[in-house]
C-alpha positions as CSV (number, residue, x, y, z in Angstrom):
1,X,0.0,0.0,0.0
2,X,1.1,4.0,0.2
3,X,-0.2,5.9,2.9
4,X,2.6,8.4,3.0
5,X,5.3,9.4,0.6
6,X,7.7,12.3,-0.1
7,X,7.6,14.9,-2.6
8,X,10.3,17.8,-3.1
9,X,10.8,18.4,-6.6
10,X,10.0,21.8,-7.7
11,X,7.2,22.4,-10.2
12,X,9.4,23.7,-12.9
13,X,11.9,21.0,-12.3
14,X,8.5,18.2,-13.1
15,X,7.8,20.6,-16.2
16,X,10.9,19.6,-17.4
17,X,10.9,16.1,-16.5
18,X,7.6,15.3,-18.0
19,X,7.6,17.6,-21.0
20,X,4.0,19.5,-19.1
21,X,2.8,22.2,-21.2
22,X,0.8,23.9,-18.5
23,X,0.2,24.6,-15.3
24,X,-0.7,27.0,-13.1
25,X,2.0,28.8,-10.9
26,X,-1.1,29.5,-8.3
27,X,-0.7,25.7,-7.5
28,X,2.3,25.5,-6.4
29,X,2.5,23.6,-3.8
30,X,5.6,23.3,-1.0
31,X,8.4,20.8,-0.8
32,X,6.8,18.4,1.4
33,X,8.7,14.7,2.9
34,X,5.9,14.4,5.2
35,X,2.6,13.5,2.2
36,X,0.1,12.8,3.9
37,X,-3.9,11.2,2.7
38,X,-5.8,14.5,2.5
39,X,-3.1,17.1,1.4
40,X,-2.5,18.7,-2.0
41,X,-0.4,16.7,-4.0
42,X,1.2,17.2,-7.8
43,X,0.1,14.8,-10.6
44,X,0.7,15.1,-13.9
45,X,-2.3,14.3,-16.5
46,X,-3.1,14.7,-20.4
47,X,-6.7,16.3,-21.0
48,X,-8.0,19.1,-23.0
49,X,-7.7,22.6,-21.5
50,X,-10.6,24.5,-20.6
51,X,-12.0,27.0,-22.5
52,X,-9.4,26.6,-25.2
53,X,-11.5,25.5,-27.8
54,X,-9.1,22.4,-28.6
55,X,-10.1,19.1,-28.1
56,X,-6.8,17.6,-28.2
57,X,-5.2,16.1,-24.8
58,X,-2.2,18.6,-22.9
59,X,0.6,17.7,-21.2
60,X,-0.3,19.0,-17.1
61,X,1.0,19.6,-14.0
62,X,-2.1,20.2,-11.4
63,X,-2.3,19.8,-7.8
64,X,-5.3,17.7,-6.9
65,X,-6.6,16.5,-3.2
66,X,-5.3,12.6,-2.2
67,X,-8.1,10.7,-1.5
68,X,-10.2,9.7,-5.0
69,X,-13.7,10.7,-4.2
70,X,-16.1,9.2,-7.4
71,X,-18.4,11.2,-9.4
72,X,-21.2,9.5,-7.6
73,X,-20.1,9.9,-3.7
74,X,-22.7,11.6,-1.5
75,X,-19.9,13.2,0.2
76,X,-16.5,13.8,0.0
77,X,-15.1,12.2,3.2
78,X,-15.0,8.5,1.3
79,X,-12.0,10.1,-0.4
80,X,-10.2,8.9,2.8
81,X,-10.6,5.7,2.5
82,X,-9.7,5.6,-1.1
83,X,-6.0,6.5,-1.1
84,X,-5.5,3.6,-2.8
85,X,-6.7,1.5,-5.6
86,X,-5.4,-2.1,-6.7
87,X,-4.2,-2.1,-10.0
88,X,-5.7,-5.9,-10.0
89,X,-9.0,-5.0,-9.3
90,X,-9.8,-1.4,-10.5
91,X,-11.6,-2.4,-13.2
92,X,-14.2,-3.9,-11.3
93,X,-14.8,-1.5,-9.0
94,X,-17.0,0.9,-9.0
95,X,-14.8,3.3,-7.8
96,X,-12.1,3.4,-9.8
97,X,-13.5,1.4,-12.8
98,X,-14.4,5.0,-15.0
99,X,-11.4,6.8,-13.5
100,X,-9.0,3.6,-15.0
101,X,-10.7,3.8,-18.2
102,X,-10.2,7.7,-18.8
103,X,-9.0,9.6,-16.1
104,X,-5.0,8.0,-15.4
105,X,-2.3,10.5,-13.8
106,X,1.2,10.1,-12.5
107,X,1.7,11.1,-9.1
108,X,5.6,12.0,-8.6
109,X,7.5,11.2,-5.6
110,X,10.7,11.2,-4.3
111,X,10.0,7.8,-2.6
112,X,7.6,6.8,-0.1
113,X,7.6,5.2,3.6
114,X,6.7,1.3,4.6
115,X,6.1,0.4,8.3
116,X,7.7,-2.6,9.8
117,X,6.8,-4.1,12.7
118,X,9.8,-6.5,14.6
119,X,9.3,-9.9,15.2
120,X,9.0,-9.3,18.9
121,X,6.6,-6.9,18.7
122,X,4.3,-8.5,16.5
123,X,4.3,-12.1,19.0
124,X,3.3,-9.5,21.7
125,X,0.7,-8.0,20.0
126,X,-0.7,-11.8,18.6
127,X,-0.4,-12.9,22.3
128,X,-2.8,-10.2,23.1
129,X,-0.3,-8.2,25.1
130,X,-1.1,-4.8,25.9
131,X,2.2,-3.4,24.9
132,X,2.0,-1.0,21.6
133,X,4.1,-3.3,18.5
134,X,7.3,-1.3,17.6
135,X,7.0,0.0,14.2
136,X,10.1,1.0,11.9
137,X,9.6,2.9,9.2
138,X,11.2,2.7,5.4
139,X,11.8,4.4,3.1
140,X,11.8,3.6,-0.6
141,X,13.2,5.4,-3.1
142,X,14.9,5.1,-7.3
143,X,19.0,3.7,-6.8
144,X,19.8,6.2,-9.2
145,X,18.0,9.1,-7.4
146,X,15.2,9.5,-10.7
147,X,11.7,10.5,-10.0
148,X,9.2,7.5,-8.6
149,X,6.6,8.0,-11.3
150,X,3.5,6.2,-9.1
151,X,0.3,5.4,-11.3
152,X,-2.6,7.0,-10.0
153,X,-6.4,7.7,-11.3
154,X,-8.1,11.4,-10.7
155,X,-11.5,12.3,-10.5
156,X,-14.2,15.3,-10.2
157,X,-16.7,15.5,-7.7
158,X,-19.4,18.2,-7.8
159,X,-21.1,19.9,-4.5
160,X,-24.3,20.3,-4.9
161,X,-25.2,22.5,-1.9
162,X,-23.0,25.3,-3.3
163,X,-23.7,27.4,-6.0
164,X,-21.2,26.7,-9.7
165,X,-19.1,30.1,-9.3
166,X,-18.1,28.7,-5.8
167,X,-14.4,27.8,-5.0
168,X,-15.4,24.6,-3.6
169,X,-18.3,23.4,-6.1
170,X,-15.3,20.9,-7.4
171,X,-13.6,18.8,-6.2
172,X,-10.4,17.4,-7.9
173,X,-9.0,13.9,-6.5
174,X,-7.1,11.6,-6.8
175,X,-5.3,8.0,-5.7
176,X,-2.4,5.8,-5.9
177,X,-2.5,2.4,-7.8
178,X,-0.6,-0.2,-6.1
179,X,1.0,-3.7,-7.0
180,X,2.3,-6.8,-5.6
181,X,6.2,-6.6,-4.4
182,X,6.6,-10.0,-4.3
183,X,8.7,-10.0,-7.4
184,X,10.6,-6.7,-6.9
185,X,14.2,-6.9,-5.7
186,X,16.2,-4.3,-4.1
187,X,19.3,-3.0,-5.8
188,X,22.4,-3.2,-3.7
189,X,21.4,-6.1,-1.3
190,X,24.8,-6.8,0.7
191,X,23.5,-10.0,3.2
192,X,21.9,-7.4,5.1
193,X,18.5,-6.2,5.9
194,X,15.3,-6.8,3.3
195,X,16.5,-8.7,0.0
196,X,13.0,-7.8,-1.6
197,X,9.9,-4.9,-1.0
198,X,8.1,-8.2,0.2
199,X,10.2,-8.7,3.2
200,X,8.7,-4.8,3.7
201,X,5.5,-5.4,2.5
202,X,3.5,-7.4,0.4
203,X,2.3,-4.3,-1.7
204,X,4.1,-1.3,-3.3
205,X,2.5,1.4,-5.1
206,X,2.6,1.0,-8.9
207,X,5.9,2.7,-10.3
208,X,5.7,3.6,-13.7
209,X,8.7,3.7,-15.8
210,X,9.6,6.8,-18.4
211,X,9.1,4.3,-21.1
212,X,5.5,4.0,-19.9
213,X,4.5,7.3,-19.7
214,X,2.9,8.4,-22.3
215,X,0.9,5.2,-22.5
216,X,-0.9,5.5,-19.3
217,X,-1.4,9.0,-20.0
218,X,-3.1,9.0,-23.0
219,X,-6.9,9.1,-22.7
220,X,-7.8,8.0,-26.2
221,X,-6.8,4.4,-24.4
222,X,-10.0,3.3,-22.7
223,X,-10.2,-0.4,-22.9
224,X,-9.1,-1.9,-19.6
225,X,-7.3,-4.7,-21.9
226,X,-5.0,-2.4,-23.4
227,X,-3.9,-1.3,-20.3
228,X,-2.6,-4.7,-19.0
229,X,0.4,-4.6,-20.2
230,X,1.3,-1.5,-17.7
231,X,0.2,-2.4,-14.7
232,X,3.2,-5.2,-13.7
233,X,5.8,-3.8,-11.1
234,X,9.3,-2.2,-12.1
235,X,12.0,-4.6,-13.1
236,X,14.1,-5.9,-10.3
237,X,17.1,-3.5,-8.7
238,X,15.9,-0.2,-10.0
239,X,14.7,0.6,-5.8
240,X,16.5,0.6,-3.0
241,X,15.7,1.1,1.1
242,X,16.9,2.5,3.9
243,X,15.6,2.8,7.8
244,X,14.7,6.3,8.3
245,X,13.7,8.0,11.9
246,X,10.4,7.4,13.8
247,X,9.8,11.3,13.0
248,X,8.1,10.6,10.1
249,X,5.3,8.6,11.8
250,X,3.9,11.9,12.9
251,X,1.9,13.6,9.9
252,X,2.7,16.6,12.0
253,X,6.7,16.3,11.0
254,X,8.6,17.6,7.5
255,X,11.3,17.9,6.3
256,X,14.1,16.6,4.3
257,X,16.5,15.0,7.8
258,X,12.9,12.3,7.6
259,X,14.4,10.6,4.7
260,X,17.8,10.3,6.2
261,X,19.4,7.2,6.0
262,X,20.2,5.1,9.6
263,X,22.2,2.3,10.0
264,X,20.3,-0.7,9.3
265,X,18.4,-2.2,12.7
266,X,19.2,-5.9,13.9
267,X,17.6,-8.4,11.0
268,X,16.0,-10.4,13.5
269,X,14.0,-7.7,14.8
270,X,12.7,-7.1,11.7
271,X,11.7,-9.8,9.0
């Protein structure tokens, strides 16, 4: 899963990176290693402008709400609890199924964070001990320092107790696709510590590679088949991870000393 992730690039330096055509300088948004479900975060996304009398798909860089809340939601608080999507299943959903099929962004990310808790901890807490499990966050990130492109799905939501020249009459959302880790092997695996994502956790959020970009951008692909081919996870040794402090657990936290690296903890209290 990702339920927190780290995001520093500047926008101009994602406009580069991702050849964006537009966006608006009144969304910038602030280096931020602390991302938490609920905030502002950058995607990028092809779709006509507005108002610009062309039809044909730009290249955007927008800062949309994390938490996909569908057309059809009564409210927006169920964007909480839909963060994430599984890239296995999001066609079936109703959810994420019409979001899958034309609405596809990239959310970029410096890396995000995985929770482990020891093996001590977690006999305690299967023994029905009172003590609180020991949780040691991760964080994974590119080897080579690139961009983690993650797959996400956006979405529009309309109030209808406000009026349509209201601020808040829309709302744009959006989540994070995730994958199986099984297969994914670390790069630079020295006998030490997790070989594998898996030994983090059995899911990882859907990293899209710059080959695959403009596929899963482009909206004139709406058949869920034709989308298979991009939903498997990264070829092995292109992440690595690295403990990082308890500071992060605490949405309250930011900056950049919560992705620095600490030496690794004792393997047996971990996996």
């Amino acid at each position: 899963m990702c339920g927190r992730y780290a995001a520093s690039r500047k926008p101009d330096d994602l406009a580069d990176l991702f050849e964006v055509r537009k966006w608006d300088p009144t969304e910038t948004l602030a280096p931020d290693w602390n991302v938490a479900p609920t905030k502002d975060v950058y995607v990028i996304l092809d779709r006509p402008v507005r108002d610009s009398g062309s039809p044909d798909p730009v290249r955007q860089l927008r800062a949309l709400r994390w938490g996909l809340v569908p057309s059809w939601a009564k409210t927006p608080e169920v964007g909480v609890k839909l963060i994430n999507a599984r890239s296995e299943t999001a066609a079936e959903k109703p959810s994420f199924r019409r979001a899958l099929a034309a609405r596809r962004c990239l959310l970029p990310a410096d890396g995000y964070f995985e929770w482990v808790t020891g093996v001590q901890e977690r006999r305690l807490e299967e023994e029905g001990r009172k003590k609180r499990p020991r949780k040691q966050p991760w964080f994974v990130t590119p080897a080579d320092g690139s961009v983690f492109a993650m797959a996400g799905l956006y979405e529009f939501w309309r109030d209808r107790n406000l009026p349509d020249d209201h601020p808040r009459a829309w709302w744009a959302t959006c989540t994070v696709l995730t994958t199986e880790a099984e297969s994914t092997d670390l790069a630079g695996y020295d006998g030490s510590g997790p070989r594998a994502l898996a030994d983090i956790h059995p899911r990882m959020p859907l990293m899209m590679t710059p080959d695959r970009w403009d596929a899963w951008l482009d909206p004139a692909t709406t058949d869920p088949d034709a989308l298979a081919g991009l939903l498997s996870a990264p070829p092995a040794g292109l992440l690595r991870a690295h403990p990082v402090g308890t500071a992060v657990s605490n949405v309250r936290n930011n900056g950049p000393e919560l992705v620095t690296e600490l030496p690794a903890p004792e393997e047996e209290t971990l996996f």
